[in-house]
C-alpha positions in Angstrom: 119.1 123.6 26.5 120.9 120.5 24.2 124.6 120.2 25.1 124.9 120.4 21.2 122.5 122.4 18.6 122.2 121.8 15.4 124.0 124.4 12.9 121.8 125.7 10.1 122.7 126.3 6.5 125.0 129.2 6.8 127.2 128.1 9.8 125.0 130.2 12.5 123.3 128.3 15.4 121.4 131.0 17.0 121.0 128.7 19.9 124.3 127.6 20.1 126.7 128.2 23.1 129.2 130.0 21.0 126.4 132.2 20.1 125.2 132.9 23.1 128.4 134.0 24.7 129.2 136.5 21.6 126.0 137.1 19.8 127.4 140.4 18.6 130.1 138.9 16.4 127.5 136.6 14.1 125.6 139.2 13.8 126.8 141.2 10.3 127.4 137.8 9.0 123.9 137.0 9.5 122.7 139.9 7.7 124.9 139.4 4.7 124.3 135.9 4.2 121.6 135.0 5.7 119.5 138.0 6.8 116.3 135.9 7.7 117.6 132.5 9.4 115.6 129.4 10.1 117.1 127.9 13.3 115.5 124.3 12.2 115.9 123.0 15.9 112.6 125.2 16.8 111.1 125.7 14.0 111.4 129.3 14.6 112.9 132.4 11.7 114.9 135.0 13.3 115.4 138.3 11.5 118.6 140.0 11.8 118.3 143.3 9.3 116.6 146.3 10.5 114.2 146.9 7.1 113.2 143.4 7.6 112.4 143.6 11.7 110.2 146.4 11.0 108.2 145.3 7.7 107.5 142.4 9.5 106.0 143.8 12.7 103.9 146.1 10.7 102.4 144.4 7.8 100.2 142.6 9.4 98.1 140.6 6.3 101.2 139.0 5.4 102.8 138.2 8.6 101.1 136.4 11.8 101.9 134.6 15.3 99.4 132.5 14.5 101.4 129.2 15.0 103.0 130.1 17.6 100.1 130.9 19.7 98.9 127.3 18.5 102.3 126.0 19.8 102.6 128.1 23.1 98.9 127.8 24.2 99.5 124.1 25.9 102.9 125.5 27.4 101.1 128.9 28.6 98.2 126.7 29.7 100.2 124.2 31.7 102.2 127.0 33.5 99.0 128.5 34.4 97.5 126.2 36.6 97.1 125.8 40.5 99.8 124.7 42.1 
């Protein structure tokens, strides 16, 4: 991982050391303020409310891993060959 991670609007690096060593006391900060996060570093939104986890992960018209298959298939496909 970077030695430093870039800090997205609301003050909360989810990849950040700090967070990583005390997730727990970002996280109602997270969902008061910023309740689905974009960590701009990956690309990548992280949900932090319960309501939202869960509409997500069942409405599946509206939401799809689509591009992250797209972006994990070289990575998965690299890892998987002969050695």
């Amino acid at each position: 991982m970077p030695e430093s991670v870039p800090v997205a609007a609301g003050g909360v690096g989810v990849l950040s050391e700090g967070f990583e060593a005390d997730p727990y006391r970002h996280f109602a900060r997270l969902r008061e303020h910023d309740p689905v996060h974009h960590e701009p570093s990956i690309d990548s939104w992280f949900l932090s409310r319960h309501a939202d986890v869960r509409r997500v992960l069942t409405d599946h018209d509206t939401f799809s891993t689509a591009t992250l298959q797209e972006r994990a298939e070289p990575v998965m496909r690299a890892g998987s060959s002969p050695r």
